[in-house]
C-alpha positions in Angstrom: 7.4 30.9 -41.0 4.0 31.4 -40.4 3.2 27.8 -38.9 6.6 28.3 -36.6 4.4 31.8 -35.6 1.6 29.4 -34.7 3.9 27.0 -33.0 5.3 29.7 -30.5 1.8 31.0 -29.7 0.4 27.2 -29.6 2.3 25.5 -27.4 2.8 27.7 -24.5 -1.3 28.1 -24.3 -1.4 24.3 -24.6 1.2 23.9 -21.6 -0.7 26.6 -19.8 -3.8 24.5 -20.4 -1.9 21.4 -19.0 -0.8 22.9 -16.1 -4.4 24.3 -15.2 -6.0 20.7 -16.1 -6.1 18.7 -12.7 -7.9 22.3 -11.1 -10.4 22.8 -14.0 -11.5 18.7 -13.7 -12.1 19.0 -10.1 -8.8 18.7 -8.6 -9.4 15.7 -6.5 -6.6 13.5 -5.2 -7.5 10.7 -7.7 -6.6 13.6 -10.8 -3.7 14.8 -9.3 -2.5 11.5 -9.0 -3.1 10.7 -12.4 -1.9 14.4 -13.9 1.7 13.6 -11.7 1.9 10.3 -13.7 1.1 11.1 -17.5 3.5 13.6 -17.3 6.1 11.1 -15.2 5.4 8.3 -18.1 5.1 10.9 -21.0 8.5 11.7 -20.2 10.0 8.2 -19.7 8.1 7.5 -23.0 10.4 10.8 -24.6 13.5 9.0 -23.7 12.4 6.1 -26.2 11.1 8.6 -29.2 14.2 9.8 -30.2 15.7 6.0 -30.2 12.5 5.0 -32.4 11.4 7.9 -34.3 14.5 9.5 -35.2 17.3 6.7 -35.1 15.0 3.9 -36.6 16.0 1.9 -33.7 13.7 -0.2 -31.1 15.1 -0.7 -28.0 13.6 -3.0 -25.8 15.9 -2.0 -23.0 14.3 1.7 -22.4 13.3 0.6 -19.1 16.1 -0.1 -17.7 17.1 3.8 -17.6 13.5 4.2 -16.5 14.5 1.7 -13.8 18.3 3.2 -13.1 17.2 6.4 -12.0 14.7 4.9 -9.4 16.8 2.8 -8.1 19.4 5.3 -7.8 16.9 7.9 -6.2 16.0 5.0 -3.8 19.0 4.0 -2.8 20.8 7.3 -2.4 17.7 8.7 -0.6 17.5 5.8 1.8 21.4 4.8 2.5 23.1 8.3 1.8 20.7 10.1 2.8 21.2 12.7 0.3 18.7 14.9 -0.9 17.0 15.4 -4.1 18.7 17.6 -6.3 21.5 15.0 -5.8 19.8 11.8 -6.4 18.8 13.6 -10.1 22.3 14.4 -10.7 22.7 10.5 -9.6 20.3 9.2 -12.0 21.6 11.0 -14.9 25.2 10.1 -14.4 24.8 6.4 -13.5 21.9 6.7 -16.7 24.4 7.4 -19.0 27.0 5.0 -17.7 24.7 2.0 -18.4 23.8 3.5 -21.8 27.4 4.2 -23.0 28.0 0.2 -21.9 24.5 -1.2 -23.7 24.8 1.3 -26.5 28.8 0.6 -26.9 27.8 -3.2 -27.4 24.4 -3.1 -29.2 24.4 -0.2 -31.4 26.7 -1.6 -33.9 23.5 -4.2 -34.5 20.7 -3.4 -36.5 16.3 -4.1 -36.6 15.9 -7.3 -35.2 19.4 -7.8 -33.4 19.7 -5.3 -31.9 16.1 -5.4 -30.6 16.7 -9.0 -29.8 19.7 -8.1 -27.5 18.5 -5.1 -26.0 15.7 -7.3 -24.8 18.0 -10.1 -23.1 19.4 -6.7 -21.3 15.8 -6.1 -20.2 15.8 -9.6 -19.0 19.1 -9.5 -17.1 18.1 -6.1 -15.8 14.9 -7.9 -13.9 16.3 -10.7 -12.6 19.4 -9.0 -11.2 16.7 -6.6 -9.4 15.2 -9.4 -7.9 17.4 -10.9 -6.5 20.0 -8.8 -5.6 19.8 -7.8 -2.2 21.8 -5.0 -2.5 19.0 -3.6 -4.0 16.3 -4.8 -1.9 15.7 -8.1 -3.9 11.8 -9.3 -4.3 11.5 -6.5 -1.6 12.4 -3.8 -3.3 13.9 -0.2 -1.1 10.8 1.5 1.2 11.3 4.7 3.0 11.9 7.1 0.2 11.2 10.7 1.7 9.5 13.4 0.3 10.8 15.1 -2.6 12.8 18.4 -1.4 14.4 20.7 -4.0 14.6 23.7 -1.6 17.2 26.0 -2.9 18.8 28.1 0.4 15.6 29.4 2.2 13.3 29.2 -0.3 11.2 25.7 0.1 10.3 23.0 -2.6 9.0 20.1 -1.2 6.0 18.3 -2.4 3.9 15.5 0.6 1.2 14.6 -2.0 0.6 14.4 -5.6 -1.1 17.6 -5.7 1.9 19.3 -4.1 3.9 17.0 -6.5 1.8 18.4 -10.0 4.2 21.2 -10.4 7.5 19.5 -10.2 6.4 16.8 -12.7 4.6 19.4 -14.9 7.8 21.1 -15.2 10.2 18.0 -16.1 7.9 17.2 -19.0 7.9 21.0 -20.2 12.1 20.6 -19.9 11.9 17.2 -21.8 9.4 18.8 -24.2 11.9 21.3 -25.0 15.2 19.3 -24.9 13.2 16.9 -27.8 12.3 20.1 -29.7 16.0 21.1 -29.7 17.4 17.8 -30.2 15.4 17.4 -33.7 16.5 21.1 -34.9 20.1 20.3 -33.8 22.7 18.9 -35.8 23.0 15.9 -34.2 19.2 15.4 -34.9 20.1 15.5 -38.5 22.5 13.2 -38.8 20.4 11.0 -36.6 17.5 11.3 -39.4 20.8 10.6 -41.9 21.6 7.4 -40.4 18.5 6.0 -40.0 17.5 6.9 -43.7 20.8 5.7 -45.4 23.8 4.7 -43.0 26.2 4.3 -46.5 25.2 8.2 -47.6 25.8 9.4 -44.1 28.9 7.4 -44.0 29.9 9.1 -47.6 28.9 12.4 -46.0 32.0 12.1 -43.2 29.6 10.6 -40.5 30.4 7.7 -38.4 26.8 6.1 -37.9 28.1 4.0 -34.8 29.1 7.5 -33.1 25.8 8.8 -33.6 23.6 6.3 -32.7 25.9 6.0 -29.2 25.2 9.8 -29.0 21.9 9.5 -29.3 21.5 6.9 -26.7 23.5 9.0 -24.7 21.2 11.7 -25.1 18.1 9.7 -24.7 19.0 7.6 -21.6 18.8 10.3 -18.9 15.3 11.8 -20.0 13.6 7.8 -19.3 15.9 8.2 -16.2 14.9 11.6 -14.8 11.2 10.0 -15.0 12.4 7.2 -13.1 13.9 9.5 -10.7 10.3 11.6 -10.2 8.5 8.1 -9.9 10.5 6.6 -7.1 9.3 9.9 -5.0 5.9 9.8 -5.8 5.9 6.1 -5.3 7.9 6.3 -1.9 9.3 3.0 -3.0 11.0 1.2 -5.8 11.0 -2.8 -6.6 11.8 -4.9 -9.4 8.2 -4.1 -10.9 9.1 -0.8 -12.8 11.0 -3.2 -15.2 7.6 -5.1 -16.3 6.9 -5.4 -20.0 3.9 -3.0 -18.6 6.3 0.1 -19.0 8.1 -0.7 -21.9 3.8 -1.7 -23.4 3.3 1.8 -22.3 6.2 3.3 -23.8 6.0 1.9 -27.4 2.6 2.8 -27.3 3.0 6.4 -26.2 5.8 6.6 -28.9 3.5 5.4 -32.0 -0.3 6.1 -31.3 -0.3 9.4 -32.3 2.5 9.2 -34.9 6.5 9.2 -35.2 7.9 12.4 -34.4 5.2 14.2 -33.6 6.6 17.0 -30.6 3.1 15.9 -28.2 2.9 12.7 -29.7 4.4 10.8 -26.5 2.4 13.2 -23.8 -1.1 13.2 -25.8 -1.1 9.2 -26.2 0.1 8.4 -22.4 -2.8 10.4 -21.3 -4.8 8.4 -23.7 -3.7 5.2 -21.8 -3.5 6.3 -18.5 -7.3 8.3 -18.6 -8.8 5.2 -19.4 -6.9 3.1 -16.5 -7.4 5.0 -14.2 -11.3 6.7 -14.8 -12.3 3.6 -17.0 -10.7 0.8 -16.1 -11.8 -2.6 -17.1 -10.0 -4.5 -14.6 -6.0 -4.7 -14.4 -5.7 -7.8 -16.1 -7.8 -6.5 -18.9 -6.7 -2.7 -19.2 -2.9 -4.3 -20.0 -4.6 -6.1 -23.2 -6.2 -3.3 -24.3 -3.3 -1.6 -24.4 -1.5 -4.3 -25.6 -4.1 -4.4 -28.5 -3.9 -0.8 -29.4 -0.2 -1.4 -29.9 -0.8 -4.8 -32.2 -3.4 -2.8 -33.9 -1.8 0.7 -34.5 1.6 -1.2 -35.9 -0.3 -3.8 -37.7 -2.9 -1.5 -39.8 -1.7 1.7 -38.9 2.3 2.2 -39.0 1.9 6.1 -38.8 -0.4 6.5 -36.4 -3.6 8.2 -35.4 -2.3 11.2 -37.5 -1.9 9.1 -40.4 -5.7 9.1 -40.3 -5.7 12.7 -41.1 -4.3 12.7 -44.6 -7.2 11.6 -46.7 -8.9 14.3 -44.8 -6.4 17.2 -45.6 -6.0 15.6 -49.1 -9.8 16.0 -49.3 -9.8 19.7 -48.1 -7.2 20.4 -50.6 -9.3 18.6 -53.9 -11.8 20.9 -52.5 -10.4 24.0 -52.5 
């Protein structure tokens, strides 16, 4: 009870101190910029967690949602026409189409095959947004207007990233929140069930194939809503958002910190993206370094950075 207490109290003075970050550090362009996309990958990073940390599963095919809702946003935006509260609603419906057709035809697979196969999806998914000119090919689709979520006459629109810092801020807080719900819901116990032992849960009454589609369900529109955000800031999508960059990025963000810790995702993409963007060692070599930190973190330490901590608190208690 009393570290729930501390929870309530906790996080909404660690949001407040999020929101209030980009002002406090000067509140250039350059960390506005960077504020809008932490919280843009930090979410599309959440959408993987729950398939990782809770369901024991890695997809390699995250970025496809990621990918889905900004080519959705960017082609409903810019041949429709319609506005923004629309192309979400687009993103999350067409995201969960795509997962309920992968995650009908890979989640009966385990570990490595179903890895395996969701990164031939990944593979498909680039090549198809290449070349397909129905989807701008090599090009990619430009002329993406500014985000606009005005509501009757009250105005939301956002023309640059600082403008943009309170729309983004508040998707993370609403994927922050789904993730926290998801984990105390039922479903986020049988998920835990599954991936601990499928033949207890099974004994138990429940279908592990059901729940893993559910969860991908669940998890599919949260990397798609980021996608969705990043097509406006961008003003443009191509076949790039697909790179193994993102999906790097993602798996990164999912186990630096640790598995299933709530600010896990957000506290390691600002990790990544701090030093990329204020202390970058060149493109080329910022994308090894991250890809080291990921060989490195799996390799020698499996439960991340807050793994570290245990012979500490261990310590602490011998003392006391």
């Amino acid at each position: 009870m009393q570290h729930l207490g501390f929870k309530r109290v906790a996080l909404p003075l660690f949001g407040l101190l999020v929101f209030a970050a980009p002002s406090l550090l000067g509140g250039s362009g350059a960390i506005y910029s960077a504020a809008v996309l932490i919280a843009i990958f930090a979410v599309m990073a959440y959408g993987l967690d729950v398939i990782v940390s809770d369901l024991g599963e890695v997809s390699l095919a995250h970025t496809v949602f990621f990918a889905v809702g900004s080519y959705t946003t960017a082609w409903l935006s810019t041949r429709a026409g319609l506005g923004s509260w629309v192309t979400l609603a687009g993103s999350i419906v067409v995201a969960l189409l795509f997962a309920a057709a992968i995650g009908l035809v890979t989640l009966r697979l385990r570990e490595f095959v179903f890895s395996l196969v969701t990164y031939a999806v990944g593979v498909v998914a680039i090549t198809v947004a290449s070349n397909w000119a129905f989807l701008g090919g090599s090009d990619g689709i430009r002329g993406i207007p500014l985000l606009d979520l005005s509501i009757g006459g009250l105005q939301l629109t956002a023309r640059n990233d600082r403008e943009l810092w309170p729309y983004a801020f508040a998707l993370l807080v609403v994927t922050v929140y789904l993730i926290d719900r998801f984990r105390r819901s039922l479903l986020g116990a049988a998920a835990i069930m599954v991936h601990l032992n499928p033949r207890l849960a099974t004994m138990a009454g429940t279908d592990p194939a059901r729940v893993r589609l559910q969860v991908f369900l669940f998890s599919a529109p949260i990397s798609a809503a980021a996608g969705w955000l990043y097509a406006y800031q961008r003003a443009y999508v191509s076949a790039d958002v697909l790179e193994n960059y993102f999906l790097i990025l993602m798996l990164t963000a999912v186990v630096l910190i640790g598995r299933r810790q709530l600010l896990g995702p957000l506290v390691a993409t600002a990790l990544v993206l701090v030093q990329e963007k204020f202390f970058s060692l060149g493109g080329n070599v910022d994308k090894i370094v991250l890809g080291a930190v990921l060989i490195v973190i799996l390799g020698f330490f499996p439960q991340g950075l807050m793994g570290l901590l245990q012979p500490l608190r261990r310590l602490l208690q011998r003392s006391r």
